[in-house]
C-alpha positions in Angstrom: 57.7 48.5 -8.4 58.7 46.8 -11.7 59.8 48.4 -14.6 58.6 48.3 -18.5 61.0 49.6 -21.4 59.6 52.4 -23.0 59.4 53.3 -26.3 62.5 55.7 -26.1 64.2 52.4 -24.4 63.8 54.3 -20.8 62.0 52.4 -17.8 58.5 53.6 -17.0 56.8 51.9 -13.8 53.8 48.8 -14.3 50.7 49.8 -12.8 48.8 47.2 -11.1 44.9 46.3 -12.3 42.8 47.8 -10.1 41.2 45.2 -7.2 37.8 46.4 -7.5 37.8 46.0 -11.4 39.0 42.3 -10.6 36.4 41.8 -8.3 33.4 43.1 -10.7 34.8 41.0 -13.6 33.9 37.9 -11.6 31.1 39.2 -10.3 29.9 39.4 -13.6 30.2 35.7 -14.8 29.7 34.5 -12.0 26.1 36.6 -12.6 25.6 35.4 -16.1 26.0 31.7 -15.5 23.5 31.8 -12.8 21.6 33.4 -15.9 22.2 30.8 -18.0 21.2 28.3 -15.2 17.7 29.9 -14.5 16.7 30.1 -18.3 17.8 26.8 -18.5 15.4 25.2 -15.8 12.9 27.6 -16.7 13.0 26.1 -20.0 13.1 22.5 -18.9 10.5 23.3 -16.8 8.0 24.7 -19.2 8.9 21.7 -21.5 7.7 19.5 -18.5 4.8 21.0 -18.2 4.1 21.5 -21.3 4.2 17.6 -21.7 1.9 16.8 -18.9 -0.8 19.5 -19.2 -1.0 17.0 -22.9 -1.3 14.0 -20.1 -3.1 12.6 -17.8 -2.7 10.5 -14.5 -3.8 7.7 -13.1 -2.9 6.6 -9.3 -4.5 3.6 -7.7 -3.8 0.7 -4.9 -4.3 -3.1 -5.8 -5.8 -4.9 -2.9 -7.1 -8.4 -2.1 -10.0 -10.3 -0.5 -12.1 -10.9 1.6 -9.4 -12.4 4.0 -11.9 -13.7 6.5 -15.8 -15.1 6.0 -17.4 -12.8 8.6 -19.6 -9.8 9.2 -18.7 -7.1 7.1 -19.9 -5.0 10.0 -16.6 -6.2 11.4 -14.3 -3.2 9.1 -12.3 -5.6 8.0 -9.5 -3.5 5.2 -8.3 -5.7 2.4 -4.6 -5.6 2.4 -3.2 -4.3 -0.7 -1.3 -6.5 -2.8 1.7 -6.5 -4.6 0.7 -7.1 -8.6 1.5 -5.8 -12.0 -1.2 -3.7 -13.2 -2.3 -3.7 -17.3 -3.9 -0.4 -18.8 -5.8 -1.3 -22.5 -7.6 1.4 -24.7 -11.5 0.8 -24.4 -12.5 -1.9 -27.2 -8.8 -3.5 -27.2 -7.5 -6.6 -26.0 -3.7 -6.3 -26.0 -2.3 -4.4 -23.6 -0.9 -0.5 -24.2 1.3 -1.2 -21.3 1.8 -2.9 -17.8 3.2 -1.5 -14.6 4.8 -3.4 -11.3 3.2 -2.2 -8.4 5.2 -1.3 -5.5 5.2 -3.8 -2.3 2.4 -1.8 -1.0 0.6 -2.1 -3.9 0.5 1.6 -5.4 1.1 2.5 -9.0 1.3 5.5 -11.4 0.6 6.1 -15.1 0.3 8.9 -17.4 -1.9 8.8 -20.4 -3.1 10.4 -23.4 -6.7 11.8 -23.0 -8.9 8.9 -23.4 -11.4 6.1 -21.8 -9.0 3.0 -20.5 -9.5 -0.4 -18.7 -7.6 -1.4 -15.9 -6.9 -5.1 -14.8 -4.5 -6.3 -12.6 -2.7 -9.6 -11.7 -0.7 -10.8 -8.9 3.3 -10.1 -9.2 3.9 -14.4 -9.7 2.2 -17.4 -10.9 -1.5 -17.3 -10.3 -4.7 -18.2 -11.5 -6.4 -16.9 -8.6 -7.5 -14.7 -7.3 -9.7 -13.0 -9.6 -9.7 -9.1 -10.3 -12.5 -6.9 -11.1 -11.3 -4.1 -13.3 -12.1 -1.1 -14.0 -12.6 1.7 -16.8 -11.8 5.3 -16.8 -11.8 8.9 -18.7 -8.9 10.1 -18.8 -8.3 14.3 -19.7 -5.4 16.2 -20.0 -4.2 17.9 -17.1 -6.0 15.7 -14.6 -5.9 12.9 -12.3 -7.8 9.9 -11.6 -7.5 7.5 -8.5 -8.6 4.0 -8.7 -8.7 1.1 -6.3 -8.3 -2.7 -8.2 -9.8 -5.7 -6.0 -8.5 -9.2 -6.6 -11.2 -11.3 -5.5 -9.9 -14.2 -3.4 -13.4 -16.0 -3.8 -13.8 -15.8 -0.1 -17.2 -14.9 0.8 -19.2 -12.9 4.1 -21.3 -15.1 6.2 -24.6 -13.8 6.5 -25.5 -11.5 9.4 -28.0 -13.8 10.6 -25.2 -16.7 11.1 -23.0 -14.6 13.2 -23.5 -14.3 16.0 -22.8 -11.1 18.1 -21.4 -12.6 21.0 -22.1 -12.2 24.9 -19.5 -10.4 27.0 -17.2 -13.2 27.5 -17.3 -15.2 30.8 -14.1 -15.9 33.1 -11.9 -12.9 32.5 -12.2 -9.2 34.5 -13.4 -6.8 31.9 -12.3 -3.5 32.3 -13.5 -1.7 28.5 -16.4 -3.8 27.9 -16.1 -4.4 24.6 -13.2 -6.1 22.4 -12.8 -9.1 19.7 -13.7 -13.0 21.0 -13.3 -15.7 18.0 -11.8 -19.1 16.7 -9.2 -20.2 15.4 -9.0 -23.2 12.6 -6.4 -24.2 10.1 -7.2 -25.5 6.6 -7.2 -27.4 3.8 -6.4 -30.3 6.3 -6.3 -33.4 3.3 -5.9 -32.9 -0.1 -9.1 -34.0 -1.2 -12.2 -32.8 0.3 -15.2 -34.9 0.6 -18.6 -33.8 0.3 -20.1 -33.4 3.9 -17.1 -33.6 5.3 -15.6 -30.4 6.7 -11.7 -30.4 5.6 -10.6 -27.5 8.1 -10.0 -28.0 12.3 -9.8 -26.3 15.0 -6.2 -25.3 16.2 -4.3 -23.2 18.9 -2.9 -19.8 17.8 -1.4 -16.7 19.4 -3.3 -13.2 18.3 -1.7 -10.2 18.4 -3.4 -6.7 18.6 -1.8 -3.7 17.6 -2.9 0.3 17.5 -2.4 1.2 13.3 0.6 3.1 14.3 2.3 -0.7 15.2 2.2 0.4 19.0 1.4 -3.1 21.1 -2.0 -3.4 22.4 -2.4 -7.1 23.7 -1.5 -10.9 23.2 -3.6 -13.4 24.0 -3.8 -17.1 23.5 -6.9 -19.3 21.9 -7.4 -22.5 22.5 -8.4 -25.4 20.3 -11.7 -25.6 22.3 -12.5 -22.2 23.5 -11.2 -20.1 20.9 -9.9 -16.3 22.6 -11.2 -13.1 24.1 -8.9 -9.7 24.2 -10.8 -7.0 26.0 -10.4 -3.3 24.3 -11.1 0.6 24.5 -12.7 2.1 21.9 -10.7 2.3 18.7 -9.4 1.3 15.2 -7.5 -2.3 15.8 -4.3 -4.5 13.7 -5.0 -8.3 14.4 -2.2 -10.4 13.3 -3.2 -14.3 14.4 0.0 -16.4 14.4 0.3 -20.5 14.5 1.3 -21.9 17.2 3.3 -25.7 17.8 2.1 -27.9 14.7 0.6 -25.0 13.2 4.1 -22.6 13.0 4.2 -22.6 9.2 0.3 -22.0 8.6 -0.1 -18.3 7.8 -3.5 -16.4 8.4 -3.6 -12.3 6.9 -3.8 -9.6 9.5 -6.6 -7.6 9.4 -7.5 -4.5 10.7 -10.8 -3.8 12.8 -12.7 -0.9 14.5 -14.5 -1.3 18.0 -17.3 0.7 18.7 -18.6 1.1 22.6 -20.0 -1.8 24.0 -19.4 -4.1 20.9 -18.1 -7.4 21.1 -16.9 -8.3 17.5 -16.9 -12.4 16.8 -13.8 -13.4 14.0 -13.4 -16.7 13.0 -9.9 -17.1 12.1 -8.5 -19.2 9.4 -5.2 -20.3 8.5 -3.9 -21.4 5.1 -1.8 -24.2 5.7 -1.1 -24.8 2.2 -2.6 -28.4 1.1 -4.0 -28.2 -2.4 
């Protein structure tokens, strides 16, 4: 054991710190910085809430169409869109502020209390299409969903010029009920000539999927006969694709719900681009 002079100039043995002591002095800071850390959050915490209990929110989803001109009994969804979205106080005409969507077309804003108006424009440049806003009250502490429709101008045939189609001839059905259609691609010229229709008829690959992406069926339509996909009962993607000279059209996919023994008629159009 080591030895310390005394003050007689003898030699009196060091004793050691006791391990426990140690061990008690760390356990104590250790204890008061976890302290520190709580009160801390706590207080950040409170200030956070504190901040939005003054707000309010407002969630929403900017979508788009009609995509097709048929039967709304069809349940065709409108895809959402992509867009930037503009909140303005009620009487205003400048915007407070503007949000990007995200890809799938969902946004978020906190307000003051209040009454605002919501508009919304596709993320690019675009005159079309058209969106039909809309107002809300806002109050402090709550939340407010909205849905924005951009109005591609597209317009539902009326019931009475749909037709609900036979079961298709030529193919074994097993479900008895499905999706039969066209397929037509358009503008086809420029410049469209009154009584003159400036869209065709065209061959196209449609793919039907469940709405969890799982593969249901592909089938082929013709020019002439358009297609036919036979289904059970159930909620339906549809994605059309060009085919040949009609690779680089594009046509939206839209989703669709088959009831039993209902044979839903699409007419499918692709955008091929001509303006």
């Amino acid at each position: 054991m080591p030895r310390v002079p005394t003050m007689n100039g003898g030699d009196s043995p060091r004793r050691p710190r006791p391990l426990t002591a140690t061990l008690r002095g760390r356990r104590l800071l250790v204890a008061a910085a976890i302290v520190v850390i709580l009160v801390l959050s706590a207080a950040s915490a409170a200030a956070a809430a504190g901040s939005h209990a003054r707000t309010g929110a407002v969630t929403g989803i900017v979508v788009w169409g009609p995509v097709l001109p048929v039967d709304p009994g069809a349940g065709i969804s409108w895809p959402p869109q992509k867009a930037v979205v503009s909140v303005f106080k009620a009487g205003e005409t400048a915007p407070l502020l503007t949000r990007h969507t995200s890809a799938d077309g969902r946004f978020t804003v906190r307000l003051a209390p209040g009454r605002y108006h919501l508009s919304a424009q596709p993320d690019g440049v675009s005159i079309m299409p058209i969106c039909h806003d809309v107002t809300v009250t806002i109050a402090a502490g709550k939340a407010r969903h909205v849905r924005l429709w951009l109005d591609t101008g597209v317009r539902f045939a009326p019931a009475s010029e749909v037709k609900p189609t036979d079961e298709p001839s030529g193919a074994p059905l097993h479900f008895h009920q499905g999706i039969v259609g066209t397929t037509r691609r358009g503008p086809i010229t420029p410049v469209a000539r009154p009584g003159e229709p400036n869209d065709a008829p065209c061959a196209a690959t449609v793919r039907v999927f469940r709405p969890n992406g799982a593969p249901v069926a592909v089938v082929h339509s013709s020019a002439e006969s358009g297609f036919a996909v036979d289904l059970p009962v159930g909620r339906y993607v549809v994605d059309p694709r060009g085919t040949g000279a009609t690779s680089f059209d594009r046509a939206t996919p839209f989703s669709m719900r088959l009831a039993r023994g209902a044979w839903r008629f699409v007419p499918v159009m692709f955008d091929t681009g001509i303006r």
